[in-house]
N, C-alpha and C positions, 0 to 999 in steps of 0.2 A: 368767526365764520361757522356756519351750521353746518354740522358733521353730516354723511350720511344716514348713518344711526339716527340721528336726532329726527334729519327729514323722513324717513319712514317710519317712524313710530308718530310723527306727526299726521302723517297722512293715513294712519290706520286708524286715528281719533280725532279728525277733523273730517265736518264736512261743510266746508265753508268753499273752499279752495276746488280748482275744478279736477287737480289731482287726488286731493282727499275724496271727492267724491266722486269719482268713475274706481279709486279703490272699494270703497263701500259698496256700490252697485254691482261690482264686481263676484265680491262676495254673498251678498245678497241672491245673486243672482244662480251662483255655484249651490248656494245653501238650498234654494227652492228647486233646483234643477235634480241634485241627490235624494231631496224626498219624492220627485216625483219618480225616476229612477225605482227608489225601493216602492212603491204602490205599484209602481206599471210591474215589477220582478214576481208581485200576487198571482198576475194575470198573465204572463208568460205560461204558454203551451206547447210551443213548440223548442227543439235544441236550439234551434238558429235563433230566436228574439230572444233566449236564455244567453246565448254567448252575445251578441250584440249588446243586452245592457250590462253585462259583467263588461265588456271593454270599457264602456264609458264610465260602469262606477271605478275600475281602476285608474282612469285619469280622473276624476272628480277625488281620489282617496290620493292621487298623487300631488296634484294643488291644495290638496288641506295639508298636505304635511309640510309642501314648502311655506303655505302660510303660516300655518304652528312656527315652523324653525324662526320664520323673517320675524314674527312676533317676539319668540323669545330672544332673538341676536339686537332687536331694537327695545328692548325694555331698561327702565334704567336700575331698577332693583329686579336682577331677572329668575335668582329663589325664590324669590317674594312671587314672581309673577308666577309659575309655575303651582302654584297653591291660590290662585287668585280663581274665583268663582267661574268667570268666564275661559277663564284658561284650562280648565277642567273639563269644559262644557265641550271648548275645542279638543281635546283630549278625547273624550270620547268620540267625537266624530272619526278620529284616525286609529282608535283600537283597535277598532275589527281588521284591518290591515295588518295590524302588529301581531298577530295572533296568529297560534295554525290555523290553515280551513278545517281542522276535526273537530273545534268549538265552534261546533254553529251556535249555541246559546248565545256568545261573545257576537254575533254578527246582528243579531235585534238590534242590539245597544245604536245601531245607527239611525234607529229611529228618533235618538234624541239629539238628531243632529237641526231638526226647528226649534230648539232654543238655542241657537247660535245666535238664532234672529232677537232675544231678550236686548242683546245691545244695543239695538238700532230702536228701539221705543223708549229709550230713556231717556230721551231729551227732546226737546220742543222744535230743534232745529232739524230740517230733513233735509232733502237734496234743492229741493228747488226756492228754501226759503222754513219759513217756522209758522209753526202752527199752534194755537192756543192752548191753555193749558189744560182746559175743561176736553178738549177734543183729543186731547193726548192721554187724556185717561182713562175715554170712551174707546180706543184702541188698543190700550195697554189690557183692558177686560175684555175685549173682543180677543184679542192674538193668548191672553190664560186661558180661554177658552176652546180656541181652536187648540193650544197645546198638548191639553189634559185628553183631550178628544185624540188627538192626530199621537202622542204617544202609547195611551194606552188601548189605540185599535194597534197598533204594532204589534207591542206585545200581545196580546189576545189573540190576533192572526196566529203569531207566532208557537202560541203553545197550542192551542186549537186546531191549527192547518190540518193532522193527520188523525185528530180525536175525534173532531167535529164535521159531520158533513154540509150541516149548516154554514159555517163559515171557512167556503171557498176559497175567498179572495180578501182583499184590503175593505172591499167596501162593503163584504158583511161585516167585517170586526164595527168600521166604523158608524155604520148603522146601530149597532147593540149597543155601544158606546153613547150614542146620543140619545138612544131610547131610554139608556139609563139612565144616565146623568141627569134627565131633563124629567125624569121620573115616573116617565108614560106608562112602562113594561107593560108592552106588548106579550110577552113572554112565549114567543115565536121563536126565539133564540134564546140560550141558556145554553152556560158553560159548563164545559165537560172535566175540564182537569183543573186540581189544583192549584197548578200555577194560575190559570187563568180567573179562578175565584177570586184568588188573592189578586192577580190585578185592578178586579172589579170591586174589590175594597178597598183599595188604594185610591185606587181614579175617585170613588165616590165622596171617601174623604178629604180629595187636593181638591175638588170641587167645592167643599164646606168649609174649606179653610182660607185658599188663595182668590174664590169669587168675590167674598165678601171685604175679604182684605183690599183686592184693587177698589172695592164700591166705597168703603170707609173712605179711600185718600182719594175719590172723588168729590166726596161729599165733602169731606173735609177741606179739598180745595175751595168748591164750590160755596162753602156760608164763611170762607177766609176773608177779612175785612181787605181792600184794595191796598190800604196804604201799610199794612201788615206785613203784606207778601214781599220777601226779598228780589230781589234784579237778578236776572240771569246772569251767568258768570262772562262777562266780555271776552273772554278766549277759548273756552270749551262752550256754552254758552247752556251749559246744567245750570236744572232750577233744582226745585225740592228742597233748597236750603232750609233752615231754620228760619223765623221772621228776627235773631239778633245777628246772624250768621256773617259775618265781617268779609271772611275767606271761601273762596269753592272751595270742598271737600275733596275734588278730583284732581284738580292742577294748581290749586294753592294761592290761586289768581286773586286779585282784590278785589270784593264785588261793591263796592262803594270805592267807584274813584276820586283821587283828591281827599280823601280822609287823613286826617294826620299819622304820621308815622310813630309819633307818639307812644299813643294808645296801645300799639302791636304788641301781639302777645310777642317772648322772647324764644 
């Protein structure tokens, strides 16, 4: 009989089931709601809409932590997990909690709390059903985009706010961020401090590196022979396998059912 452990680590990697997915959306939901949270905290002027979204980012920082714990209490190698990419990712979303409020530095870092959302485009399957693979990779290049954009206007806000009078709020950072990246330079804006130089060399090189990477493994999907392509995995239902690839890589599932037993590796 399935332990509870088992069922919600089930349902934090399933979205087949209608439990798995009102978890997902759930989260989903909490992740887009915190980044709007820190963009609207830009545009805060007064005490009162200063203290109103400090309440709600303390309950949005209070639901990642009991999500963080419920993750690591339902993992089945849970060292392992705690060092796993995304668990890191969640990690940072709850440091700035963990920390005094005298490290403001420490409190940016919650701008990289939209790559939480990396999980949830990694697979073909969404909530209402699955979607192509070619289509899945035209959004995996849209959402690196928006990424690179929507972290490194953070930071730049963030070291700029009292340098620069140019950038006010979230959606000057964001504006310079685009106009760079996209190469226009305008040069209306221009960063003032160090930190934020260095951001805007950072940002420009993850732009030169991780654009062209998701375009490569579109194209690559894209001129893949049909009968090439391996099967989605029947129980997490991850593609991206190899074309000899026997087993998922995530859950261990057989992706060729009925194959002989044989064969298996030991």
């Amino acid at each position: 009989m399935e332990s509870l452990r088992e069922r919600i680590r089930f349902w934090f990697d399933d979205l087949t089931t209608p439990m798995g997915r009102l978890v997902d959306i759930a989260v989903i939901a909490l992740i887009v709601l915190s980044c709007f949270v820190l963009v609207l905290e830009t545009y805060a002027r007064t005490p009162e809409t200063a203290a109103r979204l400090l309440l709600v980012e303390h309950v949005i920082i209070a639901l990642f932590i009991a999500e963080y714990l419920l993750r690591l209490w339902a993992a089945e190698h849970r060292l392992r997990h705690i060092f796993e990419f995304y668990s890191l990712i969640d990690l940072a979303a709850i440091l700035p909690a963990l920390v005094t409020p005298h490290l403001q530095v420490v409190r940016v870092f919650r701008v990289l709390r939209v790559l939480r959302l990396l999980r949830f485009v990694q697979d073909r399957h969404f909530f209402f059903g699955s979607i192509r693979q070619a289509h899945l990779d035209v959004l995996r290049i849209a959402f690196t985009i928006f990424a690179i954009m929507f972290v490194s206007s953070g930071f730049i806000w963030h070291f700029e706010d009292d340098a620069n009078p140019a950038i006010a709020d979230f959606g000057d950072a964001f504006y310079f961020t685009v106009v760079t990246l996209t190469t226009v330079g305008f040069g209306d804006i221009t960063p003032q401090t160090d930190a934020a130089k260095a951001v805007t060399i950072l940002m420009i090189f993850a732009g030169i590196i991780f654009i062209p990477w998701e375009l490569r493994t579109l194209i690559a999907h894209a001129t893949l022979p049909t009968d090439a392509q391996s099967p989605d995995c029947p129980r997490c239902g991850l593609r991206r396998h190899e074309p000899s690839a026997r087993f998922c890589r995530r859950c261990g599932e057989r992706l060729v059912p009925g194959e002989s037993e044989i064969d298996d590796p030991m």
